[in-house]
Structures are given as structure tokens and as C-alpha cells.
C-alpha positions in Angstrom: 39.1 -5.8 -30.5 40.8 -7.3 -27.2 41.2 -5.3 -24.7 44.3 -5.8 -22.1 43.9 -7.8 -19.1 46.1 -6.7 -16.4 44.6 -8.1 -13.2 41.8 -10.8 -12.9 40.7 -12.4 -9.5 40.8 -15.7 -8.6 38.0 -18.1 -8.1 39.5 -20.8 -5.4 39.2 -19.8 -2.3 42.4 -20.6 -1.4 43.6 -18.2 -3.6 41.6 -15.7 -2.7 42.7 -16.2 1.1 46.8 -16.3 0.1 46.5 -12.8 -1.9 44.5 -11.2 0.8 46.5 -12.3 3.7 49.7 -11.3 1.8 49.0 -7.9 -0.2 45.2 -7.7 0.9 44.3 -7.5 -2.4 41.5 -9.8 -4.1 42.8 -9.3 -7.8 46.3 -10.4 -9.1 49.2 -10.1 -12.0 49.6 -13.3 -14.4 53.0 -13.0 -13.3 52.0 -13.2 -9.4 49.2 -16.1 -10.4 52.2 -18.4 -11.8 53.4 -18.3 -8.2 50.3 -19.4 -7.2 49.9 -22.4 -9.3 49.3 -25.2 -8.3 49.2 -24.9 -4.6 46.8 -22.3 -4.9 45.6 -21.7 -8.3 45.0 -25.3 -9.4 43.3 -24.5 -13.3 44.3 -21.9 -15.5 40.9 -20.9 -16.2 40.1 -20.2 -12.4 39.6 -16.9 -13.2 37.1 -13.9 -13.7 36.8 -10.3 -14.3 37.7 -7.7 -11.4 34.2 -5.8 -12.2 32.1 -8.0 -13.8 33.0 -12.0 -12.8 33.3 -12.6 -16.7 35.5 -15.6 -17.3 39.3 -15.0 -17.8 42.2 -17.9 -18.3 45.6 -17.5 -17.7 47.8 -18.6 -20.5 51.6 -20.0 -19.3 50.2 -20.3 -16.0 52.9 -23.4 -14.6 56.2 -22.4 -14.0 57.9 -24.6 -16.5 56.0 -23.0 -19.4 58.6 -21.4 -22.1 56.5 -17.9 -22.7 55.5 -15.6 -20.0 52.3 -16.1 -18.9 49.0 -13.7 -19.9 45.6 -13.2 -19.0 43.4 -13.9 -21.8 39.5 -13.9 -22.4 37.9 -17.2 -22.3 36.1 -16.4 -25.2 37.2 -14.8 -28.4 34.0 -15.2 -30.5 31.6 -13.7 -28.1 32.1 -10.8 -25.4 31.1 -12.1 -22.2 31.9 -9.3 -20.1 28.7 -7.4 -18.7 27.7 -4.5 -20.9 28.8 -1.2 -18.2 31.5 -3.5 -17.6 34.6 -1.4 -18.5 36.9 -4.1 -18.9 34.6 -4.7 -21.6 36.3 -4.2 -24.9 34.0 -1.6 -26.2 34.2 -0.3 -23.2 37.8 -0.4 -22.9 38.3 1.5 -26.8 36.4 4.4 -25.7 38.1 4.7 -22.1 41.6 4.6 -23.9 40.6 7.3 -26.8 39.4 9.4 -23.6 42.6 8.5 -21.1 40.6 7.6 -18.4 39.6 4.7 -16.6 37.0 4.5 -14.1 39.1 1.7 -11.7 42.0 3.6 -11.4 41.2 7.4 -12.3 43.8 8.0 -14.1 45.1 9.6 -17.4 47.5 7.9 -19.5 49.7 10.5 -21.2 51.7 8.2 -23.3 54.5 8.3 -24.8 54.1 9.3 -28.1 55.4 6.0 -29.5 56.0 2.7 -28.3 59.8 1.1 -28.8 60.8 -2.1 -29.9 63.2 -4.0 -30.1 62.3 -6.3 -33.0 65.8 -6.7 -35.2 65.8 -8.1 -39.1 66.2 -11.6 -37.6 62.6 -10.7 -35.2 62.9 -11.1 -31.6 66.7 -12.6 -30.5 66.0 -12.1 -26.8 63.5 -12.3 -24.3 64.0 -8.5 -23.5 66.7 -5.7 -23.8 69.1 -7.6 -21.2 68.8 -10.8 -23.4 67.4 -12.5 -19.9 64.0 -14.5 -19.4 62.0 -11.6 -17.7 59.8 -11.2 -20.2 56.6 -9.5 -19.2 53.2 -10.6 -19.0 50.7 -8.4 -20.6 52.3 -5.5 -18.7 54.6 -3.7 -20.6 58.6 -3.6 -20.1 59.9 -0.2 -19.0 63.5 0.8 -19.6 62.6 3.9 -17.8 59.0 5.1 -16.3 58.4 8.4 -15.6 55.7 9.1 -13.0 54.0 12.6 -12.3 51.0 12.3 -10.4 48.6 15.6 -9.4 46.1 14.5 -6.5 43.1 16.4 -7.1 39.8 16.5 -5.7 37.2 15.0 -8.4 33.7 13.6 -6.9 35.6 11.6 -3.5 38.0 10.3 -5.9 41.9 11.0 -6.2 43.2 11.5 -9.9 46.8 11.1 -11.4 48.0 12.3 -14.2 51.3 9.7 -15.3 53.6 9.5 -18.1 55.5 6.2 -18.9 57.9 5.3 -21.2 57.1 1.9 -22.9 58.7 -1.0 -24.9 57.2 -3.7 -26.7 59.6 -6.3 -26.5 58.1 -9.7 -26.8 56.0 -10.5 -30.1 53.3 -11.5 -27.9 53.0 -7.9 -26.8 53.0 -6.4 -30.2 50.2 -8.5 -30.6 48.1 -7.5 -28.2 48.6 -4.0 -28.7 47.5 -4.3 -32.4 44.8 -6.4 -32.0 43.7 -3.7 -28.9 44.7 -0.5 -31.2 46.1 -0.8 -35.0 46.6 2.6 -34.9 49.5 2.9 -32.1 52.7 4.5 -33.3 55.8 2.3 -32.7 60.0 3.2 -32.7 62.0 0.1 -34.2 65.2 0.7 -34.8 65.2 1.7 -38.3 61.9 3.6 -38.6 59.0 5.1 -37.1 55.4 3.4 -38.0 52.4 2.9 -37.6 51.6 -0.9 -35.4 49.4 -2.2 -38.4 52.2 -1.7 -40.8 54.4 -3.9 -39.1 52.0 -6.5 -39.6 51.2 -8.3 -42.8 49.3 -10.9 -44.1 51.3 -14.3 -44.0 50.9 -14.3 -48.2 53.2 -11.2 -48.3 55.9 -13.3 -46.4 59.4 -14.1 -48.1 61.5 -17.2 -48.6 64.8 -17.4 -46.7 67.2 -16.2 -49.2 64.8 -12.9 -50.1 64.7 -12.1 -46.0 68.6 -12.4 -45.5 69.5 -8.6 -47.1 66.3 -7.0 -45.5 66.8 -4.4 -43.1 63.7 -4.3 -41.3 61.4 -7.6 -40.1 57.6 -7.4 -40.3 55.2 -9.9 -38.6 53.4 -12.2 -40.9 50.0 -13.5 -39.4 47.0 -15.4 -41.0 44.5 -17.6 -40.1 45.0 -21.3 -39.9 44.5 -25.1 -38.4 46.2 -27.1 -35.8 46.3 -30.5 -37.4 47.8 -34.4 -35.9 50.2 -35.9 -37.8 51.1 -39.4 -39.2 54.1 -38.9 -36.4 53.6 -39.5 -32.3 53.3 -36.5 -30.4 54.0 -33.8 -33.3 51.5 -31.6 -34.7 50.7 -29.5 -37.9 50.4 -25.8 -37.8 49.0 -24.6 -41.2 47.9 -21.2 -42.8 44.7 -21.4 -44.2 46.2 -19.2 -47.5 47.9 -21.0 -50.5 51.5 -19.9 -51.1 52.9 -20.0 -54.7 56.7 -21.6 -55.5 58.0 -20.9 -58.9 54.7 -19.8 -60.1 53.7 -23.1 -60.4 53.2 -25.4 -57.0 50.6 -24.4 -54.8 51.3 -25.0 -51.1 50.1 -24.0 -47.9 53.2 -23.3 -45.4 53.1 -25.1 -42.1 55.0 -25.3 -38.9 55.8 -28.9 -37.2 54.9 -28.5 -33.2 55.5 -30.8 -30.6 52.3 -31.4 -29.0 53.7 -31.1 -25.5 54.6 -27.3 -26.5 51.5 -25.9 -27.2 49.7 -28.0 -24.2 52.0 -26.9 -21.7 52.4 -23.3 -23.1 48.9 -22.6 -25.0 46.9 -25.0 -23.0 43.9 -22.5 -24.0 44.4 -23.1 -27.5 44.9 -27.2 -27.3 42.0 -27.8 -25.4 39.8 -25.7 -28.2 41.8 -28.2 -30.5 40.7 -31.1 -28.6 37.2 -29.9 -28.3 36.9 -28.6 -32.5 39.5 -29.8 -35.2 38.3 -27.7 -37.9 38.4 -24.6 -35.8 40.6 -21.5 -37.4 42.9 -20.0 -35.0 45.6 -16.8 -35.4 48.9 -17.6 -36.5 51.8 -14.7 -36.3 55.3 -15.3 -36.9 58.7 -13.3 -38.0 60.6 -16.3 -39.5 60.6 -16.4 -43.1 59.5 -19.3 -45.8 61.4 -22.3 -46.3 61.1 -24.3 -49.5 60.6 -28.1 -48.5 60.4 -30.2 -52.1 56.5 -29.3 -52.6 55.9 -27.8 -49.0 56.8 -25.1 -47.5 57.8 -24.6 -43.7 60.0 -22.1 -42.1 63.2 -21.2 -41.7 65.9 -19.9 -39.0 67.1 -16.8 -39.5 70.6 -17.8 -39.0 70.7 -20.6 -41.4 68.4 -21.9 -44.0 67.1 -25.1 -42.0 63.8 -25.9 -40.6 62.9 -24.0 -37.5 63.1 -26.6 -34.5 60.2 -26.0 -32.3 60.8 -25.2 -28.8 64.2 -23.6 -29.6 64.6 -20.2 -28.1 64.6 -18.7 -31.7 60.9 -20.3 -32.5 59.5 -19.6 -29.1 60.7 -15.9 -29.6 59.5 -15.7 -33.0 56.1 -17.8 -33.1 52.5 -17.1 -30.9 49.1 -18.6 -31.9 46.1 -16.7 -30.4 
């Protein structure tokens, strides 16, 4: 499991001295880092655990980056964090089953679902207001509700908070089911749990089965990020065989500029660079597009190939 990653601290000095001297702080937002960068902040993996000093990047760190930006571990194949750590992510589980965390000292009295805005054409804006704000890992509030009880407990102060939350990015639905498949979410139509919103990328539909459906799921698999006979555009293929007609055998792909994923995953190119073969997450709303003996995905709004870096596809696609 992944745990969340709301603040990490900074490693430059620099950094370190800006934050302190302005909100004398020594940890920061993903949101407040991109403000940093790169006057400050000069690599997005200049960045470490608030308890522990395990490694942390920040994904979307530069400003011109098309998808908010979000602190993610350096590793995902081995936990680096110390093991009392608890931003550990076994540590992390069994604080959030128990509402409490040791940094804060508070309980989390949820609400008892999450709402989304996720529409039978996936995500068609950035948030409720249709803007660009879009949230890091944080959550977007249309209304929080805070009731806090100070308490003695052992020196420390503890609140007791209730919020109101949406999940209205597919990047945040991802975290929160990779952190707990069990979460109840509200989209519009129905009341569910998180995991079955998600469904392997096999179960997906071509574009004419999707158009009547009232209700989008996420389709996710794992897959390879490949180069191309073409300059500067890359190959973004499931690892899972899709049937057409019963007969061809294909395995569905997206074509990516390379500039988008290094300037918006720069995590995920530079473990590219480093290992070709390696398998990465794939999740996506839009549905299958026949193309002769391949298949590729389509808009919702028309049945034509997805053009990367269109505010549909960066709404609708995240690789982790």
C-alpha cells in the first residue's frame, strides 16, 4: 500500500532557509514546493521524509507542468522509510484504521463517504468550478467542517475534526485506492465501494459499447513505456492482450509525446531511461478504440484517437 504524502522537507539549504524565514516551518505542501522551484528547489527529488529523512520526489514540480503536482515515494518496490517511522506505510494503515496520528494528534472522523465528481465521460474538469486548481495530494473541499476539543493527553493537545471531502482529480482516486480499497465513495449515480470503481484494463469497452453507459469505471493494468519508429513520441502499452471480433489479438496502447511525460512524470521517464523493460501502472477512463489490428483509445466525445496533451487525456490518463 502507499500511504499519502502531504508534507516532505526540503534538502537545499536554500529551501530550507526561504520556508523558515517565511512560515517558520521546515516541511512544505507540493503545491507550496512548485513555488519554490527552481530558485529554491532546483531537483524534484530534493526531498525527504518529515520523521525519518527517507527519500521523497515531487512529481509536477515546475510550473508549466499540465497536472498538479504530488509528493510521491522514491521508491515503490522497496519501503525505505525507517521502521517506527509513521509515515511508513504499514505504519500509516494502522494509524488510519485507529484515527490517530502521532504528528498531529488528531482523529479523523470522516465523512462517511468520499464524493466524486467522475461523469460517464470520466473527469471533464479539473474540479467542481471547471478551473485549473486541482489539488495536490490534499483533498478538494466544497465545504470542511472543523470541531476541535483541546484536551489534555500526556503534554499534547488533541482535536477531534470532521471534513467533508471530494475526489475530484483521477489522480486522487488513485491514491486513495492504492492507500485503502475499501473507502466508500458518492458518484453521482451510486454509492460504492473505491475498488469497484476500478477494473482491470481487460474489462474495458470499445467506443460505441461506452457511449449509452451511465456510469464510468477506471480501467488500470500494468504495462511498458516503449520509443517509437517516430521522433519524440512514445508507446504506452498494457501488458494484457485484448481480443477484437474474437479473432485478432492486440495489446491497446496510448501514443505520448515524450516531452509530456518528462515534463509532467519526470519520475516515471527517468525510470524509463534508466530500465526499458520495467512494468509500470497504467489507469485511464477513456474507452477502446479499434485501429485496423491495434487498438488505442478513444475520446469520449467522438470516436477518434485521444490526442495526448489535450485537456480530455490529461484529465483522463495518470501512470504511476
Amino acid at each position: 500500500m502507499t500511504a499519502f504524502i502531504e508534507y516532505a522537507r526540503p534538502t537545499e539549504k536554500a529551501a530550507l532557509k526561504k520556508i523558515k524565514e517565511d512560515n517558520n516551518a521546515n516541511r512544505i505542501l507540493a503545491l507550496d514546493a512548485r513555488k519554490l522551484y527552481p530558485k529554491y528547489i532546483t531537483h524534484y527529488k530534493n526531498f525527504e521524509c518529515t520523521e525519518c529523512g527517507a527519500p521523497i520526489s515531487c512529481r509536477a514540480l515546475d510550473s508549466n507542468s499540465d497536472i498538479a503536482p504530488v509528493f510521491i515515494e522514491q521508491s515503490r518496490s522497496k519501503n525505505l522509510h525507517d521502521k517506527n517511522c509513521m509515515k511508513n506505510p504499514d505504519k500509516m494503515n494502522k494509524a488510519n484504521s485507529n484515527g490517530m496520528n502521532r504528528t498531529n494528534r488528531h482523529t479523523n472522523s470522516r465523512e462517511d463517504t468520499f464524493k466524486t465528481n467522475i461523469t460517464n465521460k470520466g473527469f471533464t474538469s479539473r474540479n467542481n468550478n471547471g478551473t485549473s486548481k486541482q489539488g495536490n495530494n490534499e483533498y478538494n473541499s466544497e465545504s470542511t467542517e472543523i470541531k476541535a476539543s483541546l484536551e489534555s493527553n500526556k503534554g499534547h493537545v488533541t482535536t477531534k475534526r470532521k471534513v467533508k471531502t471530494n475526489l475530484n482529480t483521477l489522480a486522487q482516486l488513485v491514491h486513495e485506492f492504492n492507500y485503502d480499497r475499501n473507502t466508500i465513495i458518492k458518484t453521482r449515480t451510486a454509492t460504492i465501494k473505491i475498488s469497484v470503481l476500478f477494473r482491470n484494463i481487460k474489462q474495458n469497452k470499445f467506443y460505441t459499447e461506452r457511449k449509452k453507459q451511465k456510469y464510468c469505471n477506471i480501467y488500470h493494468g500494468k504495462g511498458f513505456i516503449n520509443k517509437t519508429k517516430i521522433e519524440g513520441i512514445l508507446s504506452i502499452k498494457f501488458g494484457s492482450n485484448i481480443q477484437i471480433n474474437g479473432k485478432i489479438e492486440s495489446r491497446p496502447s496510448f501514443k505520448i509525446d515524450e516531452e509530456f511525460i518528462q515534463k509532467n512524470y519526470p519520475d516515471i521517464y527517468d525510470r524509463f531511461l534508466s530500465n526499458g523493460d520495467e512494468l509500470f501502472d497504467i489507469y485511464t477512463t477513456l474507452p477502446f478504440l479499434q485501429n485496423g489490428k491495434y487498438i488505442n483509445f478513444s475520446s469520449f466525445n467522438k470516436k477518434e484517437e485521444i490526442v495526448c496533451g489535450s485537456e480530455e487525456f490529461k484529465n483522463n490518463f495518470y501512470i504511476y
